[in-house]
C-alpha positions in Angstrom: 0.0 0.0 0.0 1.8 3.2 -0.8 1.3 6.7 0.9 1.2 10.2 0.3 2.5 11.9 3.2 0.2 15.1 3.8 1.1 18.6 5.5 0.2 20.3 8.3 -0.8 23.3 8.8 -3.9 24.9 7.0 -5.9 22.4 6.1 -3.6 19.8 7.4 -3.3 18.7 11.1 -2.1 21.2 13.2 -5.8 23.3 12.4 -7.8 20.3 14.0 -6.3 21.1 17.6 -8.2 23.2 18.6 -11.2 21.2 17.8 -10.0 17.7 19.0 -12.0 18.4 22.2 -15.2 18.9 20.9 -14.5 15.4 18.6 -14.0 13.3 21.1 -17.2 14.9 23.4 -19.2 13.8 20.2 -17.7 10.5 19.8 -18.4 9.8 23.8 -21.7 11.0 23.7 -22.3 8.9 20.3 -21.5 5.7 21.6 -23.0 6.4 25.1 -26.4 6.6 23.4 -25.6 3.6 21.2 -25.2 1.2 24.0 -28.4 3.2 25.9 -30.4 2.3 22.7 -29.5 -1.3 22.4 -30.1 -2.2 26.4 -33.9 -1.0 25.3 -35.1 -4.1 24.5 -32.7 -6.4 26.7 -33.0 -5.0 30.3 -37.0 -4.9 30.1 -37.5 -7.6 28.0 -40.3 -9.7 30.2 -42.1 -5.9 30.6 -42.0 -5.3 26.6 -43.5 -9.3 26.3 -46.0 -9.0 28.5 -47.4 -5.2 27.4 -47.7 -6.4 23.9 -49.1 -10.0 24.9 -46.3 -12.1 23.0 -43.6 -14.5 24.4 -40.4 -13.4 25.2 -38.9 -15.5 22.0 -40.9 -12.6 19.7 -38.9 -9.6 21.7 -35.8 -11.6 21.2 -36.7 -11.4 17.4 -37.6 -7.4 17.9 -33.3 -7.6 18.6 -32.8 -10.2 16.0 -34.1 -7.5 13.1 -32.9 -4.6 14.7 -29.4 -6.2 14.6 -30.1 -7.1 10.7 -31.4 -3.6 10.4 -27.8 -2.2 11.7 -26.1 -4.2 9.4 -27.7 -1.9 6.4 -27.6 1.3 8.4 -23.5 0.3 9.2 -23.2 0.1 5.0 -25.5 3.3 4.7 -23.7 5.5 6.8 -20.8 4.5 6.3 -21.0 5.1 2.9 -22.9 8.5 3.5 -19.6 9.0 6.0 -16.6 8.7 3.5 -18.3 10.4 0.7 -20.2 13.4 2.4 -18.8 13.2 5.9 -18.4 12.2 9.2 -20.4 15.6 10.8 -23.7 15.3 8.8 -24.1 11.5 8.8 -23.3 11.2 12.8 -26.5 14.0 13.5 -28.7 11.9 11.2 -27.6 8.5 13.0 -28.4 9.9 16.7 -31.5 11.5 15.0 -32.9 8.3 14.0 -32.6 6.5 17.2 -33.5 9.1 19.3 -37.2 9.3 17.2 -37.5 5.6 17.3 -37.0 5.2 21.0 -39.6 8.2 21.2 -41.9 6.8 19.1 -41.1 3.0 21.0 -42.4 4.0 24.1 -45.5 5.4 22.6 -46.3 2.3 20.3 -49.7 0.5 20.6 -48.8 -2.9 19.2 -46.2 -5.3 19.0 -45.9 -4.4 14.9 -45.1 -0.8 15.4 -43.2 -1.0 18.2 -40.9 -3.7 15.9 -40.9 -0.7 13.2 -39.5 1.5 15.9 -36.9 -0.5 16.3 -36.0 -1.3 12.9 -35.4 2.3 12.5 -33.7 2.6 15.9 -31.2 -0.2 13.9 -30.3 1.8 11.0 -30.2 5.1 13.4 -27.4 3.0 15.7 -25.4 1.4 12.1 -23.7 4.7 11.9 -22.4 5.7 15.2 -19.3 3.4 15.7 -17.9 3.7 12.2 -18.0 7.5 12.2 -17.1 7.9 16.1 -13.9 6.1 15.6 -13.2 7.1 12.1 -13.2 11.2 13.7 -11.1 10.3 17.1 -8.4 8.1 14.6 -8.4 11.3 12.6 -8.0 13.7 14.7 -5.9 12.1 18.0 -2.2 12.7 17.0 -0.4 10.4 19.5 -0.4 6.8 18.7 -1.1 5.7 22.0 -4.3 6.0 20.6 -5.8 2.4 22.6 -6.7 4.2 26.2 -8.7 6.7 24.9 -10.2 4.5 22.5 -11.0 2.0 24.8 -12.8 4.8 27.1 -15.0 5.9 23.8 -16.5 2.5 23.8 -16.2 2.1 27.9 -19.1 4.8 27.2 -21.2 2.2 25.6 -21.7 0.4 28.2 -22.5 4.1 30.7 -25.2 4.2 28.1 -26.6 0.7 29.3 -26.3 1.7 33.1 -28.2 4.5 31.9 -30.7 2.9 29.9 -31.0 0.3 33.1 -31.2 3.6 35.7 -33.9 5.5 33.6 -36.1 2.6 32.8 -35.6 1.4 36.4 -36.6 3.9 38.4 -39.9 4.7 36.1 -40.6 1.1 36.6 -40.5 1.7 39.8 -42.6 5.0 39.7 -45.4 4.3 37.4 -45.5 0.7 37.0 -44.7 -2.1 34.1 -46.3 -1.1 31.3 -46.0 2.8 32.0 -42.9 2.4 33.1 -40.8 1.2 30.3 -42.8 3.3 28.0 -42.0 6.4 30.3 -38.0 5.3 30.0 -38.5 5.1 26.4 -39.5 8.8 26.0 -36.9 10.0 28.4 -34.0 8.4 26.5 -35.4 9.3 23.3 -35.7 13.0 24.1 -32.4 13.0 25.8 -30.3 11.7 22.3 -32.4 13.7 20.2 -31.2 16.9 21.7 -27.9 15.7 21.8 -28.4 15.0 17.7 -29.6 18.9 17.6 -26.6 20.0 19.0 -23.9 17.7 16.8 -25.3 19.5 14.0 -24.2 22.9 15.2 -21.4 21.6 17.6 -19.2 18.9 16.0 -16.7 19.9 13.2 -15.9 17.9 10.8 -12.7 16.0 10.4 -9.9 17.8 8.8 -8.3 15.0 7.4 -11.7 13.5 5.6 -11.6 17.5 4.1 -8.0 17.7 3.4 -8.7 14.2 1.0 -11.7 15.4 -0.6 -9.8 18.6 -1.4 -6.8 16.9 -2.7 -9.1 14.7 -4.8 -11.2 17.3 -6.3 -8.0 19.3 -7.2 -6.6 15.7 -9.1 -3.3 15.4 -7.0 -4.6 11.8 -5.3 -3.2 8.8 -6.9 -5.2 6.7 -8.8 -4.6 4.0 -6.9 -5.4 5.9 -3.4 -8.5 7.3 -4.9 -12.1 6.3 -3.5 -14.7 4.9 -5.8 -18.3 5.9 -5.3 -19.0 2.8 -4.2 -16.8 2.5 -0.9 -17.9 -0.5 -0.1 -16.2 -2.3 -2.8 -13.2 -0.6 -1.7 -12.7 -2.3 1.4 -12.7 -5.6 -0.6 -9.5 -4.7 -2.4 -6.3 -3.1 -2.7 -5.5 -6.1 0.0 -8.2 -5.1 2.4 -10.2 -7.9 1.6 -8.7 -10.4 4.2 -8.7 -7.7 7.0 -12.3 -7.0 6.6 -13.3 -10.4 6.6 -11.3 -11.1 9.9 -12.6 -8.1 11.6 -16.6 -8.8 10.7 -15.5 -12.1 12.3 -14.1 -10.6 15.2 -16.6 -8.3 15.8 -19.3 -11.2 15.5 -17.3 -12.9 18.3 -17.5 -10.1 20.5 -21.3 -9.7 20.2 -21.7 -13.3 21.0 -20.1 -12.5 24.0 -21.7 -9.3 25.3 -25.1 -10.2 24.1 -25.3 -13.7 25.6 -26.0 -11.5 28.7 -27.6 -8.5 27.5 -30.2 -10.6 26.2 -30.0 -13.4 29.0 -29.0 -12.2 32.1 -32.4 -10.0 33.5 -34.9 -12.3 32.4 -32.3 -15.8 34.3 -32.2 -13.6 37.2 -36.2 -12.4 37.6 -37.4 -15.4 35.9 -35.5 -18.4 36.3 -34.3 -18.1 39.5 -36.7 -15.4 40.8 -34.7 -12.3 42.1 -36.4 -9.4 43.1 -36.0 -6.3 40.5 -33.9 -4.5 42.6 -31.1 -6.9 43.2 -31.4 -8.4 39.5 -31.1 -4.4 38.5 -28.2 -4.2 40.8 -26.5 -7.4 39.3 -26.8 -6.3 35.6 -25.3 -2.8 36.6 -22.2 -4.3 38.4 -22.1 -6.8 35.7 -22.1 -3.2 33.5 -19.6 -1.3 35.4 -17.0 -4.8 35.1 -17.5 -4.6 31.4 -16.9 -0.5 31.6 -14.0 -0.5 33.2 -12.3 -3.5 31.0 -12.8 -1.3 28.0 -9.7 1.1 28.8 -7.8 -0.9 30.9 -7.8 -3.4 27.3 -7.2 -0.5 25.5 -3.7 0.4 27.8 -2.7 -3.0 27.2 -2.9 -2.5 23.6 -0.6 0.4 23.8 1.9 -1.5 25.7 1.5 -4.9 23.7 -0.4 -4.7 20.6 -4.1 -4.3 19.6 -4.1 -8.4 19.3 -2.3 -9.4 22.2 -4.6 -7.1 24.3 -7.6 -8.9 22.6 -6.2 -12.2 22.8 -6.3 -11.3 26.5 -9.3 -10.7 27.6 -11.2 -13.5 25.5 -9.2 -15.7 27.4 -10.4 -14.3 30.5 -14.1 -14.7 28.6 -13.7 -18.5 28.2 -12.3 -19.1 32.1 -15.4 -16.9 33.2 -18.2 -18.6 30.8 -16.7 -21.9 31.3 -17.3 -21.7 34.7 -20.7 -20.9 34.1 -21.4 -23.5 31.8 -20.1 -26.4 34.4 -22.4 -24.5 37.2 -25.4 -24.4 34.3 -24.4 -29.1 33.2 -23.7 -29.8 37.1 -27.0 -27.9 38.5 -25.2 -25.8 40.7 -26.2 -21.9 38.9 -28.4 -20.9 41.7 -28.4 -17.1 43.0 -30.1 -15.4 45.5 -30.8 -11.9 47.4 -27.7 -12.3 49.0 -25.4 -13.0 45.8 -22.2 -12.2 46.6 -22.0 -15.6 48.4 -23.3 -17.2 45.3 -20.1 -18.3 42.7 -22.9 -18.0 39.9 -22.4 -14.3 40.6 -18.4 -14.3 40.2 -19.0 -16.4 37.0 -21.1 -14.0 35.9 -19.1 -11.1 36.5 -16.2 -12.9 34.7 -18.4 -13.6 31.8 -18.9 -9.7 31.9 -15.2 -9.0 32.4 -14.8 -11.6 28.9 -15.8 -9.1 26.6 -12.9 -6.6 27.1 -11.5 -6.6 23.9 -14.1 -4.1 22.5 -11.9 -1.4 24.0 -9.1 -1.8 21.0 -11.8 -3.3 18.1 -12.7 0.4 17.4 -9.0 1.8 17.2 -7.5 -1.4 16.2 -10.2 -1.1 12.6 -9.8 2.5 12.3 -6.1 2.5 12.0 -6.1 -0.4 9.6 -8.5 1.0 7.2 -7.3 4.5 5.2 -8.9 7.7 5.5 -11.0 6.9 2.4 -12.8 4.1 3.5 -12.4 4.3 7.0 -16.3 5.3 7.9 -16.9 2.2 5.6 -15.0 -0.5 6.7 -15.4 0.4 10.3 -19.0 0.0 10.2 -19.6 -3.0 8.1 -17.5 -4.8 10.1 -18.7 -3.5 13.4 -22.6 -3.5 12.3 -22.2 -7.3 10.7 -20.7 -8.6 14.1 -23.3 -7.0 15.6 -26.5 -8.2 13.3 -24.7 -11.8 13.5 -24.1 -12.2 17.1 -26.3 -9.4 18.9 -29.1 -10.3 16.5 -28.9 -13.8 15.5 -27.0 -15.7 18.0 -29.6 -14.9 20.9 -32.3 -16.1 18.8 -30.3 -19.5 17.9 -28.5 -20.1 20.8 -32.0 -19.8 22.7 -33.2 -22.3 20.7 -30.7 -25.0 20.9 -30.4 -24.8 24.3 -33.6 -24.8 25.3 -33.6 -23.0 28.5 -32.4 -19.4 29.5 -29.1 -20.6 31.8 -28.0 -22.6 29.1 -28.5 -20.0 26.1 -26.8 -17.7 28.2 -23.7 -19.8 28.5 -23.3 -20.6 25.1 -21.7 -17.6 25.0 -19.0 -19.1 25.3 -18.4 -19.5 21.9 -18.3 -15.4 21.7 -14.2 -15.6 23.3 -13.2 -19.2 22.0 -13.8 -17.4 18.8 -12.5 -14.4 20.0 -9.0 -16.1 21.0 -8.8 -17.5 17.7 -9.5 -14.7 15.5 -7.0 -12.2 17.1 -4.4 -14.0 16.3 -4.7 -14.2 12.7 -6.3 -10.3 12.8 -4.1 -7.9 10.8 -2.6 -5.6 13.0 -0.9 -2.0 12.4 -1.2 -0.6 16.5 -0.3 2.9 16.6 0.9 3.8 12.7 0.4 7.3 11.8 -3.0 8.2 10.4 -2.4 10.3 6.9 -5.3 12.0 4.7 -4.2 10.5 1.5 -2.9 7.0 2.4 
């Protein structure tokens, strides 16, 4: 791959200081309410089946499509991202979820509340793709992987969010109000925050600086983007790397999503634990998952982005294979006072598992070039997540049989995990060019 080195300076790199700050506020903010948006339909699951009188299997299918539906909002967006930029096509992504999750807590069936979040799924395809793609672009030291991994740490402060909101307005007014009240909240909340991207958030100098160069004809033909960017990332010796990383990122969905879509309804179900300790579970299970995001992400910086993801899947399969043996033998009983229960610490090692999403983000972005980056970040990001956020849960249910035992299935989320790392391309820390 050969590169054009590019200046700084106006229109270069040195102009974009200034406005690094307000970049990575966006790009926090972005992925906070992408990870508040998912945990919709996972943390009140049983409330959403029983308000619209179907069986928890159809609100696991309400995730299944929505997943799908983020696989063609992640090409959409992308797309919209490399050719018209990052700026525009982030407000319309957080513009689109917020209306859906405002119009989901106000819908009067099962069908349109589906539609809701169908839409809510092509709304959340553009956020990680475009948040990464501006924080690669504008963060000049390569000891990019801490502050990438506390980008997507913010996804999962959007879940504890998402969990706080729709907790305490079950709690005030009720199932069925209650969710729907949550709903609103959240919805109104990203919707401002969508208003003020489009006056706030500048757009990346480096995505400019290409477009400029290419308009004036001094970008190689062999560097230039088609007007299909899609394609792109399918050649020019990308092809292999964007297969590995749709793998990757399928892995790490398995992972998380075994117990976003799992965990509430074993815990208030299966084994009958009140709300408030099955809320307080989730959200510790949350804040491990948090706080594994930048401590991955440092790793990365002092290893590599594969090493550090190699890692933590590792510590995925000791935590879900604990599970599982608790699950086979019998044993995965919790109670009120579950701290004394090693169902809990499996649990929280299950949690723990999924660390390696705090370098995916930086680890794509700096493999991918300026051209394609929105692109190939989100396709691969938006594909793990249709396969294993969306698919997986509905399968692995399935085979299983029961709730415990689709939940640790998700085991095969780090196995996978393990496995793909290694053979991941990796280029951890390179400098990021416009024309490259």
């Amino acid at each position: 791959m050969s590169t054009l080195r590019t200046p700084t300076g106006a229109g270069g790199l040195t102009s974009a200081r200034p406005l690094t700050g307000r970049i990575l506020f966006f790009a926090f903010l972005g992925t906070l309410f992408d990870g508040a948006e998912l945990n919709l339909v996972g943390y009140p699951l049983s409330y959403l089946a029983d308000s619209f009188h179907v069986s928890t299997i159809q609100i696991v299918q309400v995730a299944t499509l929505q997943g799908f539906a983020s696989i063609a909002g992640g090409i959409l967006c992308g797309w919209l991202g490399d050719l018209y930029g990052r700026r525009w096509t982030y407000t319309g992504s957080v513009l689109a979820f917020g209306v859906a999750a405002l119009l989901g807590g106000l819908a009067p069936n099962y069908f349109v509340f589906l539609l809701t979040r169908l839409l809510a799924g092509v709304g959340m395809g553009g956020l990680f793709g475009l948040s990464f793609s501006m924080f690669a672009e504008c963060w000049k030291t390569r000891k990019r992987g801490m502050m990438g991994g506390s980008i997507q740490a913010m996804y999962f402060v959007g879940q504890i969010l998402t969990e706080g909101v729709v907790y305490a307005c079950l709690v005030a007014f009720g199932e069925d109000r209650g969710w729907r009240t949550g709903y609103v909240l959240i919805g109104v909340a990203t919707l401002v925050i969508g208003v003020a991207s489009a006056v706030l958030l500048p757009e990346s100098e480096q995505w400019l600086l290409y477009q400029r160069e290419l308009k004036a004809g001094r970008v190689p033909e062999e560097l230039r983007r088609t007007k299909v960017p899609l394609f792109d990332v399918f050649r020019g010796g990308y092809a292999l790397g964007t297969i590995l990383f749709m793998a990757l990122a399928t892995a790490l969905f398995l992972t998380t999503n075994s117990l976003i879509s799992y965990l509430s309804t074993f815990l208030i179900k299966v084994e009958k634990v009140p709300l408030g300790t099955a809320s307080l579970i989730v959200l510790l299970g949350l804040v491990v998952t948090g706080i594994t995001y930048p401590l991955t992400g440092i790793l990365s910086d002092v290893l590599k982005r594969k090493w550090a993801m190699f890692a933590s899947a590792v510590f995925g399969v000791l935590g879900f294979g604990w599970f599982l043996s608790l699950v086979v033998s019998g044993s995965a009983k919790i109670g009120t006072d579950f701290w004394a229960y090693p169902t809990f610490w499996a649990l929280m090692m299950c949690a723990g598992g999924s660390g390696g999403f705090g370098v995916l983000g930086i680890w794509m972005a700096e493999f991918f070039p300026t051209r394609v980056r929105s692109s190939g970040s989100n396709l691969s990001y938006y594909a793990g997540r249709g396969f294993g956020a969306g698919l997986f849960p509905l399968v692995a249910l399935s085979l299983a049989g029961t709730v415990p035992l689709a939940l640790a299935l998700g085991i095969v989320g780090p196995v996978a995990a393990a496995v793909l790392a290694i053979a991941a391309p990796d280029k951890t820390g390179r400098r990021i060019e416009a024309i490259e």
